[in-house]
C-alpha positions as MATLAB code, in Angstrom:
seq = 'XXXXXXXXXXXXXXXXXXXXXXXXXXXXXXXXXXXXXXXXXXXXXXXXXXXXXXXXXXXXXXXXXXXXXXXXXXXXXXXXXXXXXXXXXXXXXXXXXXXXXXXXXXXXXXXXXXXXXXXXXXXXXXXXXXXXXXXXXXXXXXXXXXXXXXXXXXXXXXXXXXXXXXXXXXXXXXXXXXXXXXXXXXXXXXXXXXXXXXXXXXXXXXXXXXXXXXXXXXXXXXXXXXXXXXXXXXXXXXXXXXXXXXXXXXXXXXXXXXXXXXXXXXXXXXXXXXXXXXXXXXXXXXXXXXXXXXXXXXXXXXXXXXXXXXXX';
ca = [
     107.193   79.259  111.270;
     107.320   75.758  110.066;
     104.155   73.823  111.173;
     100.556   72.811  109.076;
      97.398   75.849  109.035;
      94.514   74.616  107.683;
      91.741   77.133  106.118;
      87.916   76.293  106.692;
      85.507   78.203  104.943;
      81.250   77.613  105.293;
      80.073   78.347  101.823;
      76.155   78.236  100.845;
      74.952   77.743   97.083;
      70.904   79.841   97.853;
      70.457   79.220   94.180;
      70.113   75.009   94.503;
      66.650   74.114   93.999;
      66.623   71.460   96.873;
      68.194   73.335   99.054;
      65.936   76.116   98.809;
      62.990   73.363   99.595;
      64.799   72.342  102.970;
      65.158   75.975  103.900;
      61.504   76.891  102.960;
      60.403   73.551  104.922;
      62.187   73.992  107.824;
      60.631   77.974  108.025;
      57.861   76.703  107.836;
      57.850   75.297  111.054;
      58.717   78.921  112.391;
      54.876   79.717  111.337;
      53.931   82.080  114.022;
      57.131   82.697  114.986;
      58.699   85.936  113.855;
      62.484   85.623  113.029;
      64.400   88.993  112.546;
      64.999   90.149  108.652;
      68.405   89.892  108.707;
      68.139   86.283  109.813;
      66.240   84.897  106.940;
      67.516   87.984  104.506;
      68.325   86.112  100.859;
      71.549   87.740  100.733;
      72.737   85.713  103.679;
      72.665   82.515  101.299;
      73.683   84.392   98.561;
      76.927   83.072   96.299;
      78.252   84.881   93.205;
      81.447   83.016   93.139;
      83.244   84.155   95.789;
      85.099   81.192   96.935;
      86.418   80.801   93.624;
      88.186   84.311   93.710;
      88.922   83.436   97.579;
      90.551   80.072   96.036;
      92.350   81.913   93.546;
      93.910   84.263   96.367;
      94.911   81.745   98.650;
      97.056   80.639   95.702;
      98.099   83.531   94.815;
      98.818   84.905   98.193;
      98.733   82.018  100.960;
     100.385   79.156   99.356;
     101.571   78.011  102.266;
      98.533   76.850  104.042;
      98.651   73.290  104.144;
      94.900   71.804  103.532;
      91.353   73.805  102.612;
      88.071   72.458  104.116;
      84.359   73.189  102.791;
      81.335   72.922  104.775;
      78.786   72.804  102.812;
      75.094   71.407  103.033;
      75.665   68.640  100.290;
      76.271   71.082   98.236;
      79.534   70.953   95.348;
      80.875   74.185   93.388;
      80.382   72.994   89.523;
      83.752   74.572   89.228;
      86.281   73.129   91.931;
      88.404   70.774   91.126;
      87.800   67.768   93.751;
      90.660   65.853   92.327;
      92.941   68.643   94.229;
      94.492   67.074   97.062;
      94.556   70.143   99.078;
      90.643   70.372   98.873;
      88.189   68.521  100.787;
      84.135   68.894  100.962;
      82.911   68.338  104.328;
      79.398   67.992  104.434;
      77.550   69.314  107.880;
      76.326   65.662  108.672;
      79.486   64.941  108.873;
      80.650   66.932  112.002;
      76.835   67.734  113.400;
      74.852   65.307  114.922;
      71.312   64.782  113.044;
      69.004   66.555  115.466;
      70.690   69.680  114.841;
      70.144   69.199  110.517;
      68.966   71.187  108.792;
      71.375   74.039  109.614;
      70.850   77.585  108.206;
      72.597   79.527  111.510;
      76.141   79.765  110.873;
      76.636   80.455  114.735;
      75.574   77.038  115.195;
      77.773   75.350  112.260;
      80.636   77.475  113.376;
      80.756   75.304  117.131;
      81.268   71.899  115.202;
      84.473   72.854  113.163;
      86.485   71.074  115.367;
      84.801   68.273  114.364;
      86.530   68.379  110.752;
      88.654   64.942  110.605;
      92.255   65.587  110.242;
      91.937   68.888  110.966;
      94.792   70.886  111.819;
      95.721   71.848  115.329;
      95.893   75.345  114.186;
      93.604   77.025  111.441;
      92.139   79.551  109.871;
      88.469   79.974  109.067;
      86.837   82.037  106.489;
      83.724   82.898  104.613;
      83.080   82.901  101.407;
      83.405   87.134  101.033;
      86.833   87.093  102.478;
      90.030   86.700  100.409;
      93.722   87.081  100.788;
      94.107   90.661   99.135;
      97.620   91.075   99.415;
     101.151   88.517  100.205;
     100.430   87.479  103.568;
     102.694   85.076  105.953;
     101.556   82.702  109.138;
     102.985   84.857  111.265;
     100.063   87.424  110.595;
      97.671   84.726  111.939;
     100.192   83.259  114.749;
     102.905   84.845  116.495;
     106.176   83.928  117.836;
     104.784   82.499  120.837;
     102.567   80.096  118.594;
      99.603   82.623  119.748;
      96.562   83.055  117.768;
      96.577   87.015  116.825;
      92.623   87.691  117.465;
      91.879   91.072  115.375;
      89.665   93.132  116.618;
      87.734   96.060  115.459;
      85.782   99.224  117.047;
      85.329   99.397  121.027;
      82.233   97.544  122.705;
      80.491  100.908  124.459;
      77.831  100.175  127.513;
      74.887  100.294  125.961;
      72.557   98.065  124.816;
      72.892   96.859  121.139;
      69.822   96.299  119.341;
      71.183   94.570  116.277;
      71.407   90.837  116.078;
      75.262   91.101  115.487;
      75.998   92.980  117.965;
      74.197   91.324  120.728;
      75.293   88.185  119.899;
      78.856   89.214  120.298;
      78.453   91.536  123.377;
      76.860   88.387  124.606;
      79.757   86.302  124.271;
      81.932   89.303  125.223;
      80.250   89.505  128.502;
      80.408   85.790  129.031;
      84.403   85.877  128.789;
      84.093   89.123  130.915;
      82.161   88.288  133.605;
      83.414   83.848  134.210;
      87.015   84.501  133.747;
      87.621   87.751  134.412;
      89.337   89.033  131.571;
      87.949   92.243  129.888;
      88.606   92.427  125.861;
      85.838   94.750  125.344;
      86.638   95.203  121.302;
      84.480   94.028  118.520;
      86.114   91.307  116.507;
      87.176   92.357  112.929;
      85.249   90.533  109.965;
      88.191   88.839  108.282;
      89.949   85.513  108.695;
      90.090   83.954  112.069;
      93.115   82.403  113.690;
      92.129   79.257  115.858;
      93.469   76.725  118.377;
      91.475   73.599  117.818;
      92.349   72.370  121.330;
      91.103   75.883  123.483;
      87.794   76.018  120.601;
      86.903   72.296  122.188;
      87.809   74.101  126.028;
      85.373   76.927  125.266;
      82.353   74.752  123.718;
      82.900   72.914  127.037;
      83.112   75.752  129.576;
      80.310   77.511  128.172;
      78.673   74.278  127.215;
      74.879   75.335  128.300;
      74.919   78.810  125.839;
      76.507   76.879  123.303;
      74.202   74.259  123.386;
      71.019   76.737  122.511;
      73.309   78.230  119.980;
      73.521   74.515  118.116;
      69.835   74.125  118.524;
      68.648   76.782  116.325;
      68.505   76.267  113.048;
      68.766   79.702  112.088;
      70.456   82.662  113.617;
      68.835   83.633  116.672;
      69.314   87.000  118.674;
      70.379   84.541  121.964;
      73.174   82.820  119.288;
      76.623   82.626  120.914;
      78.584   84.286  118.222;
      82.321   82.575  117.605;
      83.880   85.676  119.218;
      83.448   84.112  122.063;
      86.414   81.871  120.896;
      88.708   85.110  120.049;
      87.755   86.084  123.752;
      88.348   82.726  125.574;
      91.940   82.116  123.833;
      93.285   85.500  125.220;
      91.567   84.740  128.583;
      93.591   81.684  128.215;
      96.829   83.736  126.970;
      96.795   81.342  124.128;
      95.654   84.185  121.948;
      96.993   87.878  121.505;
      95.191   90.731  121.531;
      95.539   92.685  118.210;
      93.731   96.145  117.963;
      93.588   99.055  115.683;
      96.208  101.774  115.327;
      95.705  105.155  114.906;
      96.543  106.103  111.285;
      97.583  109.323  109.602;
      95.170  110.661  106.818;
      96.805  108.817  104.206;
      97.119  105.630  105.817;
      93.479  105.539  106.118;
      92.857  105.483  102.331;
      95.278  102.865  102.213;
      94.529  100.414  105.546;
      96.309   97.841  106.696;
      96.193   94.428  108.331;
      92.242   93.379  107.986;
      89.448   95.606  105.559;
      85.543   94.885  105.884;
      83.946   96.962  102.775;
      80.176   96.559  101.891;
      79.498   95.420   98.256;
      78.807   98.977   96.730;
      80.405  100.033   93.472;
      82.132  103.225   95.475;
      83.669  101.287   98.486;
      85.058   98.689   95.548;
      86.499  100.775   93.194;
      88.713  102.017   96.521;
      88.991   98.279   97.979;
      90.674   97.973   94.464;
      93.744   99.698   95.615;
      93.915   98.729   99.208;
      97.291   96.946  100.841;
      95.049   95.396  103.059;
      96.193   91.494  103.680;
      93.086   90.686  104.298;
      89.661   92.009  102.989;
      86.285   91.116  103.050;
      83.681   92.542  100.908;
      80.222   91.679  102.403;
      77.024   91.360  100.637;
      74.193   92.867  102.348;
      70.681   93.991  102.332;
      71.231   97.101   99.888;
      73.734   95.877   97.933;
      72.260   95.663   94.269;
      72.619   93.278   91.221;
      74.828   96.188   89.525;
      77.115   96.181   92.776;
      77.205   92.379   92.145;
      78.321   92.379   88.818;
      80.826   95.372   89.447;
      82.440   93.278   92.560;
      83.235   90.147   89.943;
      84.857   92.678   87.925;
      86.983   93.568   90.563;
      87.599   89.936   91.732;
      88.762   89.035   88.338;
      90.894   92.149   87.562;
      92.464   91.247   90.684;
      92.648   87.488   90.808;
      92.072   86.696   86.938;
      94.507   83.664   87.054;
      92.894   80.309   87.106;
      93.999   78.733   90.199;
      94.448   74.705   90.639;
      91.336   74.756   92.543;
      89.257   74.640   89.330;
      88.085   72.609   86.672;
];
């Protein structure tokens, strides 16, 4: 497959002094308001170098991808290298309008990517937590049909889920579901999203009302739109295929292929560690400790220990 694939990533420095003065300022205008833990949780802004490692695999890994994006909120890594030509800083002001800014709801940021000038018609998008753990080629992300493969994860049961994640996305499940009439009733795996810039700019505009409230709040809100609602939408559309999980023998389950999600705990690491995975994504959360911090950058650089071009 010969054509360009851009990678996007959002990527948050919590540490920066100023921007830990916008945050607190604009929560402060939530007074009276109570937001939900895992909404204004500190490990949500939380960076221990990530994208560097995440850098370091696409090099290592994903050479091929043609151009890397950063939205950030004026915010630089003191270690990239912006004298890479493959590397450009987009700041959020640039693709949101000003009465959305501040931003601290990536559901909201995540509906002005297409915004990105010179963006790629096709592209991948990534957090910061989510590398390229093993060689990987475009046709994982697109396949011969020039469809995006959408990944998804466990089955969406009928029930009502509690959990901010989870109602954000049966919320945008149910919105494919019940205006188009196409049932994909899978959660989407947490790895690295294949997109069609043209069908994300159809969906923001068929489901322009929902998506609107999801720009307008500045942090994540249990109404949010999540951007599986984009997954959903491009196989509605037959522009993206449906890719969902296989049932493994024993030992293919210590081993897992395609897409990995592991929690940032020593034991889950030292297994992640071996995995064939492509793709993997070890999450930070709200019980993950300073010791399962420092363990995961010992992983990262055991596996990725080569400087990459990205850096200084």
């Amino acid at each position: 497959m010969n054509k360009k694939i851009d990678l996007v990533y959002l990527w948050v420095d919590g540490s920066d002094e100023k921007w830990a003065e916008k945050k607190a300022n604009a929560l402060a205008k939530y007074k009276g308001i109570a937001l939900n833990k895992d909404t204004v949780a500190s490990c949500r802004f939380l960076q221990n170098d990530e994208l560097k490692y995440s850098l370091r695999s696409v090099e290592k890994y994903a050479s091929w991808i043609n151009h890397i994006y950063i939205v950030t909120d004026n915010q630089v890594p003191k270690w990239l290298n912006l004298d890479n030509p493959k590397i450009t800083i987009v700041n959020q002001n640039e693709i949101m309008p000003s009465k959305f800014l501040p931003c601290f709801n990536s559901c909201a940021i995540e509906t002005h990517i297409i915004n990105i000038q010179n963006l790629s018609d096709d592209f991948l998008y990534a957090n910061d937590d989510m590398f390229f753990w093993n060689k990987v080629s475009p046709s994982f992300f697109f396949d011969e049909k020039n469809r995006a493969v959408c990944v998804m994860d466990k089955k969406i049961k009928n029930r009502e889920y509690k959990h901010q994640y989870g109602h954000t996305v049966v919320k945008a499940y149910k919105l494919v579901r019940d205006r188009l009439g196409v049932d994909v009733p899978y959660f989407p795996h947490h790895g690295i999203d294949a997109y069609k810039k043209l069908l994300l700019k159809q969906c923001n505009e068929f489901f322009y009302d929902e998506i609107e409230e999801t720009k307008q709040h500045k942090f994540r809100d249990f109404e949010d739109v999540q951007r599986a609602i984009y997954q959903y939408f491009m196989i509605a559309k037959q522009e993206g295929v449906l890719s969902v999980p296989k049932k493994k023998s024993f030992f293919e389950k210590l081993f897992k292929s395609d897409v990995e999600y592991v929690s940032c705990k020593i034991s889950s690491l030292k297994k992640a560690y071996k995995s064939k995975s492509e793709i993997m994504c070890i999450n930070d959360g709200r019980k993950t400790t300073d010791a399962d911090r420092r363990f995961m950058k010992e992983i990262l650089e055991k596996k990725f220990g080569e400087k990459s071009s990205f850096e200084l």
